[in-house]
N, C-alpha and C positions, 0 to 999 in steps of 0.2 A: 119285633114286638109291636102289636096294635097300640093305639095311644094309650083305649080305657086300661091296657095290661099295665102299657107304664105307671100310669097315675096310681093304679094297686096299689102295684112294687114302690113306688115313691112312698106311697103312703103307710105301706109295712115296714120298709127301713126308717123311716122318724118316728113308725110306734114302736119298733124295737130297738130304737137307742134312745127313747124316752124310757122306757121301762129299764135299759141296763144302766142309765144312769141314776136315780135311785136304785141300784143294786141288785136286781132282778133280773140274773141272769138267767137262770131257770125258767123263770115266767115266760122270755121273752125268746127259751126255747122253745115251748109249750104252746106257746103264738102260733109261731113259726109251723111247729108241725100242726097243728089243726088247720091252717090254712092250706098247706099242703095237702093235707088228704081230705078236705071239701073240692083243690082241685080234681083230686084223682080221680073223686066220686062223680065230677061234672064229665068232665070228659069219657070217663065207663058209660054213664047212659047216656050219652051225645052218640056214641055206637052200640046201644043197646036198642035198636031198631025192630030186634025181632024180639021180643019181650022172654020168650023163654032161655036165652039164653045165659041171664042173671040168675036161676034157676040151676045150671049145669056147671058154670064155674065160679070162685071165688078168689080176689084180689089180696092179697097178705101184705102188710106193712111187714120189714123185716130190718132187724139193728136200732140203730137210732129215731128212724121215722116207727117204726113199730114203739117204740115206750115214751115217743113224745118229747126229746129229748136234743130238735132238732136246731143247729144253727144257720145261720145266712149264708145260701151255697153248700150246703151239706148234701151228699149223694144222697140221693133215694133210691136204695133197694127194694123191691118186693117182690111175690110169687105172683103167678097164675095156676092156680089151682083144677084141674078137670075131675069132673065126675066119672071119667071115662076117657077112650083112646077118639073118641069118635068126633069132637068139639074141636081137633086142634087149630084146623083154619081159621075158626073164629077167634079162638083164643088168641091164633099171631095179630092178626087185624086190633082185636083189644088192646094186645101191646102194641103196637105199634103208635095208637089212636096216644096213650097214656106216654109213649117216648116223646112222641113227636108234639105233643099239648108242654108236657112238662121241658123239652127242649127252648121253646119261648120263654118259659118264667123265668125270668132273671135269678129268684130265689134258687133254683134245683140248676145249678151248672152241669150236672150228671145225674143221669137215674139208668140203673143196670136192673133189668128184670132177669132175675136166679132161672128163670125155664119156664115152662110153660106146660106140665105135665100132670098126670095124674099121682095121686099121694103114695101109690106105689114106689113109685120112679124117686119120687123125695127122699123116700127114706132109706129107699137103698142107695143114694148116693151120698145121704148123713152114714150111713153106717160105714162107707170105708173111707169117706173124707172131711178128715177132723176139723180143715177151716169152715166148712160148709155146714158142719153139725153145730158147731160155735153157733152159726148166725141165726140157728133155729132156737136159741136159747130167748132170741127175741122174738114176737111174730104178734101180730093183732088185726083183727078183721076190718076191711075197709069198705069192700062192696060183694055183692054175690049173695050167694048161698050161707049164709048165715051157718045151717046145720053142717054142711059139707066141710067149711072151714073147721067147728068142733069136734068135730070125728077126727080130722088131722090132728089138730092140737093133742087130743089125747095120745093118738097113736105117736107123735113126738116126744110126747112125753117118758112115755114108757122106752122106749129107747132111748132118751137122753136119762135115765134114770140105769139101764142097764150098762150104758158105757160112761159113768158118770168116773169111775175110777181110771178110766184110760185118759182123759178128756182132761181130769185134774193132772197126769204128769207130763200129755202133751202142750198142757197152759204153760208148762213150768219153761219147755224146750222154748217155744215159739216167743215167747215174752223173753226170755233169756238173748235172744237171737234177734229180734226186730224192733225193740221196743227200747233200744241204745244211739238213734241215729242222732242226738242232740245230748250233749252233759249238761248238767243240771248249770254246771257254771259257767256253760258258754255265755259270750259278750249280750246276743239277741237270743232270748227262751224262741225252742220251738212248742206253738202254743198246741199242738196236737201229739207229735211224736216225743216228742223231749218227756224229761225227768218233771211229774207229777201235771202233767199237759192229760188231752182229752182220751189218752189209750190208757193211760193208767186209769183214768177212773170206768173205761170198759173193762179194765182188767177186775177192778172191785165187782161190777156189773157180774161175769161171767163166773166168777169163785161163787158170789151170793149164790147164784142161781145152778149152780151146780152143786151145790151144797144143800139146795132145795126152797129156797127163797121163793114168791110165787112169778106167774109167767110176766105178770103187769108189773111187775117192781121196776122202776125207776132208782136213779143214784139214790136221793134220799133214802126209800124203800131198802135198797140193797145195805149202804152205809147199819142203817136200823137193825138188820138184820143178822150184821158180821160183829158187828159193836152190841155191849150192852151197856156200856157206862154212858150214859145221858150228855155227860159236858162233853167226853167225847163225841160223841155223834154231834154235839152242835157244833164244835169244830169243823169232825169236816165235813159237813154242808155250809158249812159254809165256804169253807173252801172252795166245794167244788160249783159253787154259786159263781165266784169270782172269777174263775177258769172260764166258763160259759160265759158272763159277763163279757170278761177282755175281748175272748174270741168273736161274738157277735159285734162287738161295737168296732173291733178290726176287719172285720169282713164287710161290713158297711162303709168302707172305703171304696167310691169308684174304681172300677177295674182289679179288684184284690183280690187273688185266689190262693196267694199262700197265707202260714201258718207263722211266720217269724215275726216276730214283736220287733221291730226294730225302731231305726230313730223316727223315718217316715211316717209308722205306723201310730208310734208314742202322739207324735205330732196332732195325727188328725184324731183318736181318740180326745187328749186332750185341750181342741182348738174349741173353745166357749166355754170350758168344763170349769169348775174351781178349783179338778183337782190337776197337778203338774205330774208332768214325763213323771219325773224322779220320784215321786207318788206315786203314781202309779205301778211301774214298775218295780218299787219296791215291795207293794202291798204283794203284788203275783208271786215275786218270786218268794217270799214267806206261806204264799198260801199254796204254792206247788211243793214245798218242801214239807208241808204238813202232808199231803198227801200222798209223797214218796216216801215218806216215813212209815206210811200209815200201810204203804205196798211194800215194801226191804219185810214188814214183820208177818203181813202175810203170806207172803212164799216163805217165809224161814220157818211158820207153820203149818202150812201143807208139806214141807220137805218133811217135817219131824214124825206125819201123819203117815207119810207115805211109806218112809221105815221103817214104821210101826206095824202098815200092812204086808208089806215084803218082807217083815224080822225071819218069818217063816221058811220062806220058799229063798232068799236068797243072806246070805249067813250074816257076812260082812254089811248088810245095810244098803240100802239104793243110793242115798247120797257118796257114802265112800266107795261104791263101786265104780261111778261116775268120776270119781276122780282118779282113781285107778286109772280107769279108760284114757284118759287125758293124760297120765304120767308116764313118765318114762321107765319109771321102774317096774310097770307091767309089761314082760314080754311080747313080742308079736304073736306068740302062739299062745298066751295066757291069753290075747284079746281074742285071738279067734275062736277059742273056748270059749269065752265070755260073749262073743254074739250069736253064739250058738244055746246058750244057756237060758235065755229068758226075751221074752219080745220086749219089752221094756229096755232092759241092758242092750239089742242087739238098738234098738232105737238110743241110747244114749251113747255107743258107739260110733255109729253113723252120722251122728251130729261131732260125735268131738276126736274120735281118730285121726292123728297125722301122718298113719301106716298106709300109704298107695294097698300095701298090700293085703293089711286089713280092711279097708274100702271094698277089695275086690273081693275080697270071700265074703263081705256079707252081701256084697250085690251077687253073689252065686247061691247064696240062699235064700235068696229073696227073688228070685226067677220066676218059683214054680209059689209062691207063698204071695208076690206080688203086694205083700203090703204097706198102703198108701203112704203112713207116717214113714215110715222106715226109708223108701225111695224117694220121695220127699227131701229128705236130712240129705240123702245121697248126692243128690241134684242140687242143693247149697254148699255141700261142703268144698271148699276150694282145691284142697289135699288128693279128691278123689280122682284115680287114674283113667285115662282115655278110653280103656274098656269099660270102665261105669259108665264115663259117661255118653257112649257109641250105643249103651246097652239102655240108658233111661232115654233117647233123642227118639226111640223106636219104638216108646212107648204110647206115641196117640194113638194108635189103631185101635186101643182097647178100651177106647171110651172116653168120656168127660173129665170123670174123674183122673185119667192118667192125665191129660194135654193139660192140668192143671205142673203135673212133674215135669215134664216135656217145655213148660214155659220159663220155668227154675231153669232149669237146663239150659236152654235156651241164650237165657241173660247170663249166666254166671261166667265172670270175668275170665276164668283158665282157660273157658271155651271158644268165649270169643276173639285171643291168642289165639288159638290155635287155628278160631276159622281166616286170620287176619294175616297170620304167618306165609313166610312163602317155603318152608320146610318140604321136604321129598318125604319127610317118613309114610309107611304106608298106612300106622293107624291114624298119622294126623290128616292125610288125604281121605281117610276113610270118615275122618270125626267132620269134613267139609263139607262131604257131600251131605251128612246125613243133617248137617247142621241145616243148608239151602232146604233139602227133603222136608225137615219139621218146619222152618218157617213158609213154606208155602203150606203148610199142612195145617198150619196156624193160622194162616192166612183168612182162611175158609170162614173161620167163627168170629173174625172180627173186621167192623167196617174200617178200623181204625188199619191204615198200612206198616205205622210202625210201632203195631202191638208184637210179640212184648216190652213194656215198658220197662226201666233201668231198675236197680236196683228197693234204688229210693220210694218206690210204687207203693201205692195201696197195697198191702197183705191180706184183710179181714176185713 
């Protein structure tokens, strides 16, 4: 890092632990990301050499840096947007300029650009993969073609408004599933993934705006919009003020790039402050339980929503069929019915069967049907037999969107048993090979060599 970058970044970390320390966690995310996308902006016309090329594509903030939203070290995502198949040389050099600018800034320890294509290409890979449609819930213009970007947004729109009802009960899965890696009452809160930490209030984020909230909505905005009682909503913002508070003035720790409040972290937080560890910590975890409270009641009402649309078409209820699925008192041939019965049911199977044998009839009917959610759940489930998963390891050939299933696969713990094992059997000789096969197949798209990463990983 050049000097005058350090003195910035000096100078951005003591304005955002002034601002969290009177209480301005928000604010002093809102810092953050406007600073960040003044860089993104310098750097895009630092290689904007040939003037018309700001004209043909457009830069997209996308997640957190898209709603402004952003803490100390927080990824930067965003698009590259083309007018056309014809820009794309330029477009990689663009990113490149914006990885490699943003790779310096102390503040951005990661920036992942989603592709580099035309709005085409977007939306057909929003439409069969539901982490990637999620991110489009966020998005805001940052350099380019101003109109170009608008014609997207709409066209986003209208397709996140057509699969808005699939999208609400794959929140249900995925939150259900990745959003437990800390208990609320663990010793040291995790200040991101844990119980009323920074996903849960993505999670308020993503129900708002799936439920029709507008595209700029921020927590505050969203909270406003899912709440109508007034004390409540000042609640919880403030809450989730505090949340964002903690975690910036913990990331303003030299060297700090996790998430765990612990006693280290209490420490330098609190070193000048008036307020003590035991204060502060106490304050967080009151103000994360308001906010898991405030998530337990909205999934128990989208479940109630969701039974209400499915009363029709499937008898017994979606949430009781779901536990069916998971019971033992539903037969193995009642479940094989039941994934055969409805896309939904065949996806709430696939996440929660502990039939090898059920596993494999829905990965036989999902062959020729190939869909993302469904294969997806396959590729996590630990239960699933060696032909599923022989049969998802083969699925990069088929594009972006599968080597997203192919990566599940990959990490998932039965697998890498089996690739670690010295066994003769021939399907687990067969699950080696193809396991070596996809990781160099992997290989390809990332500079990183031991991508993919474990479990614990970024999801969304």
């Amino acid at each position: 890092m050049m000097a005058n970058e350090q003195e910035l970044a000096r100078g951005l970390h003591a304005e955002v632990k002034k601002i969290c320390l009177r209480r301005g966690g928000l604010e002093a995310c809102r810092k953050i990301a406007k600073h960040v996308e003044t860089e993104v902006q310098d750097l895009a016309n630092a290689i904007n050499r040939e003037p018309a090329l700001a004209d043909h594509v457009a830069v997209i903030f996308v997640g957190s840096s898209a709603r402004g939203e952003m803490c100390l070290h927080s990824d930067v995502d965003y698009l590259v947007l083309l007018d056309g198949e014809g820009r794309k040389g330029e477009a990689k050099k663009l990113k490149d300029a914006i990885e490699d600018g943003l790779k310096h800034n102390e503040l951005a320890t990661n920036s992942e650009c989603l592709g580099e294509e035309p709005a085409s290409a977007f939306l057909e890979r929003a439409e069969v993969n539901f982490l990637f449609r999620l991110e489009l819930y966020d998005i805001s213009f940052v350099w380019g073609n101003k109109e170009l970007f608008e014609q997207f947004a709409k066209d986003v729109a209208n397709l996140l408004a057509k699969k808005a009802s699939d999208t609400l009960i794959e929140m249900l899965f995925i939150y259900r599933r990745f959003r437990r890696s800390a208990r609320f009452d663990a010793p040291w809160p995790d200040l991101k993934s844990g119980r009323g930490g920074v996903r849960d209030l993505q999670f308020i984020i993503q129900v708002a705006k799936i439920k029709g909230a507008p595209r700029e909505s921020g927590i505050e905005e969203c909270i406003q919009f899912l709440c109508t009682m007034q004390p409540k909503q000042r609640v919880l913002i403030e809450a989730s003020n505090c949340v964002f508070r903690v975690r910036n003035l913990l990331h303003g720790q030299p060297e700090r790039r996790d998430d765990i409040l612990d006693k280290r972290g209490l420490r330098f937080i609190c070193d000048g402050s008036t307020e003590s560890p035991f204060q502060l910590m106490s304050e967080y975890r009151r103000q994360a339980e308001v906010i898991y409270t405030f998530v337990v009641a909205l999934k128990k009402g989208m479940r109630q929503k969701i039974d209400e649309s499915y009363e029709k078409t499937i008898q017994s209820g979606w949430t009781q069929r779901f536990k069916d699925a998971e019971s033992s008192k539903t037969s193995e041939n009642e479940q094989i019915a039941l994934s055969n019965e409805h896309e939904v049911l065949r996806l709430a199977v696939a996440w929660n069967s502990k039939s090898p044998k059920v596993l494999e009839e829905v990965m036989k009917l999902e062959k020729d049907r190939r869909d993302w959610s469904v294969l997806y759940a396959l590729a996590y489930n630990l239960y699933s037999p060696l032909e599923v998963y022989a049969f998802l390891l083969g699925l990069a050939q088929y594009g972006e969107v599968y080597r997203f299933i192919v990566r599940e696969a990959v990490r998932n713990p039965m697998v890498e048993l089996v690739e670690e094992g010295a066994g003769s059997d021939k399907a687990e000789v067969d699950i080696r090979g193809k396991m070596e096969k996809a990781r160099r197949y992997l290989a390809k798209y990332r500079d990183d060599p031991s991508w993919p990463r474990p479990l614990s990983g970024r999801m969304c």
